[in-house]
N, C-alpha and C positions, 0 to 999 in steps of 0.2 A: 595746972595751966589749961585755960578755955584758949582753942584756937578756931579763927576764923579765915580759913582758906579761899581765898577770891584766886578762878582761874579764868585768864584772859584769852577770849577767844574770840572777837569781833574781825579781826584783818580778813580781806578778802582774798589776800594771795595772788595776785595776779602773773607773778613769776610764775606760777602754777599752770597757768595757761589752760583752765578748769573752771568747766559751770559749778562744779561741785566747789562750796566752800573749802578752804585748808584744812580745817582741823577734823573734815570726816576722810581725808585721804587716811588711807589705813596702812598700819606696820603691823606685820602679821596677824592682818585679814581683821584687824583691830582700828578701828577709827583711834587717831592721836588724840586727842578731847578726851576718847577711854581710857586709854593709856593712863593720861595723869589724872582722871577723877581715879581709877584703882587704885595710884598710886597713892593719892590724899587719902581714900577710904581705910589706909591700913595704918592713919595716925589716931590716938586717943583722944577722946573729947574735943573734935574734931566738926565744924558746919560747914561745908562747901558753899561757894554762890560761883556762879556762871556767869560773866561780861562778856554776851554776843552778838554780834551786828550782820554782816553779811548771811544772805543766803538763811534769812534769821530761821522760817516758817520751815523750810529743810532741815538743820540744823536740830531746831524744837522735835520733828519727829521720826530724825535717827534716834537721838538720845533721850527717848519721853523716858526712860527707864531710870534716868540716874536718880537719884535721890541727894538733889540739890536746888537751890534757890537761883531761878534764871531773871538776867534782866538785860533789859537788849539796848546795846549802847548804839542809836540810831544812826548818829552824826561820828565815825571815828574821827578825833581829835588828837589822838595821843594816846600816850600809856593812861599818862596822869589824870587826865579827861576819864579816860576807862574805869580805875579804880574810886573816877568821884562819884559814877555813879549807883555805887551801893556803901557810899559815907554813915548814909543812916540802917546799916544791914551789919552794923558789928561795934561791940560797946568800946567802953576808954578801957577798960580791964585787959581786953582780948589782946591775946598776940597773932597780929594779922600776918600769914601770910601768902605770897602774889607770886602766882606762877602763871604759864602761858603755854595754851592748846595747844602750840608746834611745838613744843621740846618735850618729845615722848618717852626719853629713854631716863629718867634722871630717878635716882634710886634712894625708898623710903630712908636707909641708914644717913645719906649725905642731908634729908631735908631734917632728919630728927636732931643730925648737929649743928645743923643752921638755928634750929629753934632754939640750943641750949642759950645762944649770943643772943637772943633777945629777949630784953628784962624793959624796966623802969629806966634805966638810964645808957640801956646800949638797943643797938640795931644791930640785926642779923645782916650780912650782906652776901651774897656767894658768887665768889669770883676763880677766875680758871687764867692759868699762864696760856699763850697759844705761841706756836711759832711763825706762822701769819696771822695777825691779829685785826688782818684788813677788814673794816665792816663793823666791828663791834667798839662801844664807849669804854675808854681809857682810866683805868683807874690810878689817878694824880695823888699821890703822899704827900705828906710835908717831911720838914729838915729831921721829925724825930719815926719816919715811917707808919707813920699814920694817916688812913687815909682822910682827904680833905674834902676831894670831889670826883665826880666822873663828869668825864669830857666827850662828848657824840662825835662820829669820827669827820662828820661834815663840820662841826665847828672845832675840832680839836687844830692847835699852832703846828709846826712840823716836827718839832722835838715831842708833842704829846705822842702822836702819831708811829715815834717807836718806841713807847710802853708797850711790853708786851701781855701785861697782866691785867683784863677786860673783863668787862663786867656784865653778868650774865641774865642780870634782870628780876633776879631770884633774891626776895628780900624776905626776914623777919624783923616784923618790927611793931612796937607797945600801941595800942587803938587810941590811945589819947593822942601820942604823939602823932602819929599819921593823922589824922581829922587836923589838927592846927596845920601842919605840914601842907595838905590836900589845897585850902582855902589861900594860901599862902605862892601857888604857883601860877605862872605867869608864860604867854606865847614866844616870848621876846628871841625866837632862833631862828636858824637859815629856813625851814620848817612851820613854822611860825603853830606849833604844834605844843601839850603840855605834859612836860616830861617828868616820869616818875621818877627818872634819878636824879632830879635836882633837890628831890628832900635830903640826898645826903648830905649835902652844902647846907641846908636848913639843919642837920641834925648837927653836925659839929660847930655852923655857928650857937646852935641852945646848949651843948655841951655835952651833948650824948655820943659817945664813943661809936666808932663803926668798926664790928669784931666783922674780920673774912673769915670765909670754910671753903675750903677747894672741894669740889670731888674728886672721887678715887682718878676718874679717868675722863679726860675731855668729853668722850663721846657722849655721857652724862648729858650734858647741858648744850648741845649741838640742837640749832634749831633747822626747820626747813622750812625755805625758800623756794623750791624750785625739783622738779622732778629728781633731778641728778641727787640730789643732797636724798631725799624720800629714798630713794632706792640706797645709798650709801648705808644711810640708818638703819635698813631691813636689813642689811648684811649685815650692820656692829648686832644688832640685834639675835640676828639668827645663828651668830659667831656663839655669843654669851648662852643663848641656850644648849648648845650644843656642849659647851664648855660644861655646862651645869650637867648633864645625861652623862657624859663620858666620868666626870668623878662620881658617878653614881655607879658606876660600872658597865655601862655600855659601853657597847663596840660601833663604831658610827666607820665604817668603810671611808668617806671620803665624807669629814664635817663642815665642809663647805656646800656641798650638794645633801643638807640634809634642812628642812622647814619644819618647823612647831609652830604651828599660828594655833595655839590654846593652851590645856597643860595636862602635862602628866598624871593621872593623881594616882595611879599604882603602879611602881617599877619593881618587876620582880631581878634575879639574878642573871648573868650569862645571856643577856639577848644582842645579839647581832642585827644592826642593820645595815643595807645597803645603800646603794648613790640613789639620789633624787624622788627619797620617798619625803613624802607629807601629811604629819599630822594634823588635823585640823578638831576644835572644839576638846571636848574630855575623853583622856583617854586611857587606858587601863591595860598594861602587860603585866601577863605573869612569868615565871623562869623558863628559860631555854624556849625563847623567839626569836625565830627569824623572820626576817622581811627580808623579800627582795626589793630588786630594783624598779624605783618607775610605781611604785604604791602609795596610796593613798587610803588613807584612813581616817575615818569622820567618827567623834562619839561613839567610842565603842569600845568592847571588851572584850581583850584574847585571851586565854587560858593560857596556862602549862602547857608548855614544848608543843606548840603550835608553831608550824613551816605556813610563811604566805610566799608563796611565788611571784616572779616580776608580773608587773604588771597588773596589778590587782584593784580593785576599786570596793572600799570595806566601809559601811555606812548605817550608823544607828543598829548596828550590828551586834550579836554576843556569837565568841566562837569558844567552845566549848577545849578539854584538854586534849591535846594527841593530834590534833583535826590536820589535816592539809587540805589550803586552797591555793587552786591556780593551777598554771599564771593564766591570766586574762579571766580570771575570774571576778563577776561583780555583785556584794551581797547589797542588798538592799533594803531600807531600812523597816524595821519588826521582824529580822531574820535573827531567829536562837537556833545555834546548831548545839547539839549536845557532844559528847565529848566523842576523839575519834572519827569523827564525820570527814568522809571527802569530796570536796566539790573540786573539779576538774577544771582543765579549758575552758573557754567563751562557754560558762557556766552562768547564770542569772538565776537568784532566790529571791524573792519580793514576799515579804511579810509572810514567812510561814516558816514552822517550827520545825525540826530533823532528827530523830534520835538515837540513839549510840549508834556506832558501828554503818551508817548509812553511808552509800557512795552514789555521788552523781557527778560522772568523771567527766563525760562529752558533751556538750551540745546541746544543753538541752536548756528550759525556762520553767522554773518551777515557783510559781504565785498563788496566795493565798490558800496556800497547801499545810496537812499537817503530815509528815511521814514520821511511820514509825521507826526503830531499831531493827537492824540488819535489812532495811532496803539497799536493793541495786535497780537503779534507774539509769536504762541504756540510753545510749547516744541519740538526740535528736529528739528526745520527749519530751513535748510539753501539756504543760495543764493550760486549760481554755476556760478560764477561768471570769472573761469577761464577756456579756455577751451586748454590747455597746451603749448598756443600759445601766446595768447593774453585776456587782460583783460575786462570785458563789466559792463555795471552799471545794477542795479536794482532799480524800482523807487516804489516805495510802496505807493500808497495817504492816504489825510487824513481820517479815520477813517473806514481804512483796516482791516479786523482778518483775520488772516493766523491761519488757524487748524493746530495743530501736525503734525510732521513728511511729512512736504512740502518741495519739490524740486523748487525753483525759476529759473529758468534757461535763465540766463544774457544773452544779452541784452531783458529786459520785464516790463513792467508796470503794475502793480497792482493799478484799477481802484478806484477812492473816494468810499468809503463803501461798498466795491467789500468785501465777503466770499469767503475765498477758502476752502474747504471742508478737512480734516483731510487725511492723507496720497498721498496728489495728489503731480504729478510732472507737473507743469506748465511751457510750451515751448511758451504759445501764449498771447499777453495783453490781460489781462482779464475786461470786461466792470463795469462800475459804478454799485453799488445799486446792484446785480446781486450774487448770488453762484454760483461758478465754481469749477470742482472737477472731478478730472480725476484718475476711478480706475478700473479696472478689475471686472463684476460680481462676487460675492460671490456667491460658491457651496458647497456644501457636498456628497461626492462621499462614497454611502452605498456598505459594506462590503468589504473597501478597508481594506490591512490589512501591519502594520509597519513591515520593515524588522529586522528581527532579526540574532543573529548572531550564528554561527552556532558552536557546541559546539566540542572543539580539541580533 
């Protein structure tokens, strides 16, 4: 089976109440438009094409990435208008099928059995029972329960009106027959618009049977209109993922305060997370993690029985095994910590590597740094690593202590077991085995007296 996926994405959304077209409004930080090209992307012998209209030139370069055939429906007319204009963009063999840039959530197994209903002489159709079915076209049977036609709910009588069983928009159906179908439609509604579901009145007058496929679960096939519905979706959304981590064995604290806007792609054993963390992009645990609460994590990779504390901000990140960070700690992205490493408190690592056994517990900002194993870097240190021109590294060996409130100042070497004494600004490599410590004599100046202020 050659299939030809046409995804309709022209509407401008105006319920949306957004200069941004619909289909780039995002469900887990994912434009809807991406949503279901992935989804398409993961059928067999499979060509994508894109019908897009509003907000076209924006549109074309959020998703210059997909790898699909775009063409911009100028004038929206209708569905049916939509899919005529890529007629000559899929043969009479192909089994076409049409889906639409807002309905984001709707899952490869439901469209691969919509496909198996369309052949030579039947049509795929996918339709969903609702218990308010207000809004959507009415799928009309005849006396032996087959369907005959769909009814749009502006033109449907008032007996159509409580069918509850509506039609979703989501068709498979043979390229020859669509092409004659296409040519064959006509404005004649309240609308005065060309509707893609009147081919099915077309298919059952030629004699081609129309099979339904429910999905598993309404939320499937739920489209958005309108901010409330977009936010609704992120929840079913962010429900089913969650759903998906906890049989994998995670401990997810409270799964409604828990976000995955990307994907997991290594889940070790026994990890615990807490309320209102966020994963974002790819991300990688290994056995016995914790997360606390209030974190966030971007592309990145934690080791073995690594503790993150609340409040943490972890980015492009590799944390090595054993490590603790936090809370209020934030890595930054080209930060490898090697296994064991502690970063503390309102801690900052910006692109520089850590190794075994290292602790930097307080306060301190460490950038374009390499430290070795067994540093302890005191409260309030930082590397000066930019001098508003250009960037230089710092090299810290192994088993360095930098005292409190140190100036490193890039490009410098911090000698194998080199002390630097508490408050110093160090400009020069400092030698091995050695304290170094750069600071002004302490005095006390008798009978010096504070100014005060002088009374109005």
């Amino acid at each position: 089976m050659t299939i030809t996926t046409i995804i309709l994405a022209a509407g401008k959304g105006t319920r949306m109440r957004s200069q941004l077209p619909k289909i780039l409004h995002k469900i887990a930080n994912k434009p809807m438009l991406q949503h279901v090209y992935d989804m398409s992307r993961q059928l067999e012998n499979n060509t994508i094409k894109i019908v897009y209209g509003h907000g076209a030139e924006l549109v074309r370069e959020k998703l210059k990435d997909l790898d699909a055939t775009w063409t911009e429906q100028a004038e929206q007319l209708g569905t049916g208008h939509a899919v005529q204009q890529v007629i000559d963009q899929f043969s009479d063999a192909d089994i076409v099928l049409i889906l639409y840039g807002d309905v984001p959530l709707l899952k490869v197994t439901t469209v691969q059995k919509l496909l198996k209903d369309a052949g030579e002489n039947t049509l795929g159709l996918l339709t969903v029972k609702l218990k308010n079915p207000t809004g959507y076209g009415r799928i009309v049977r005849n006396q032996n329960d087959k369907v005959a036609k769909i009814v749009e709910e502006k033109d449907a009588t008032t007996v159509e009106k409580t069918i509850n069983e509506v039609n979703t928009g989501i068709i498979a159906v043979n390229g020859r027959h669509l092409k004659k179908w296409l040519g064959q439609l006509t404005n004649n509604n309240t609308q005065g618009e060309y509707y893609l579901t009147d081919i099915i009145e077309m298919a059952v007058s030629d004699g081609v049977e129309v099979m339904t496929t429910q999905p598993e679960s309404a939320d499937e096939v739920l489209g958005v209109n309108n901010r409330v519905q977009l936010s609704q979706l992120e929840r079913v959304y962010q429900a089913e993922q969650a759903i998906r981590l906890m049989e994998q064995g995670v401990t997810l604290i409270d799964p409604a305060r828990f976000d995955l806007r990307g994907t997991v792609d290594k889940l070790g054993s026994d990890i615990e997370i807490d309320v209102n963390v966020v994963f974002e992009g790819n991300i990688s645990l290994g056995n016995n993690v914790r997360i606390g609460q209030n974190t966030i994590i971007i592309n990145s990779v934690i080791g073995d029985d690594v503790e993150i504390l609340s409040n943490c901000v972890i980015e492009n990140a590799q944390v090595g095994n054993g490590s603790r960070i936090g809370p209020f700690a934030r890595l930054r992205p080209e930060t490898v910590l090697a296994d064991h490493v502690h970063i503390g408190n309102f801690v900052e690592i910006k692109k520089s590597t850590v190794a075994h056994g290292s602790k930097i517990n307080h306060l301190s900002y460490v950038g374009d740094a390499t430290v070795g194993s067994k540093v302890n870097i005191g409260a309030g240190t930082i590397t000066c690593n930019y001098d508003g021109a250009n960037k230089f590294r710092t090299i810290i060996e192994d088993g360095a202590f930098i005292g409190s409130d140190s100036q490193l100042v890039a490009p410098v070497t911090i000698g194998k077991n080199a002390t630097i004494g508490a408050g110093s600004t160090i400009t020069k490599d400092t030698p091995e085995d050695q304290l170094t410590l750069s600071r002004v004599k302490q005095i006390s100046i008798a009978g010096w007296q504070r100014p005060i202020k002088k009374e109005k």
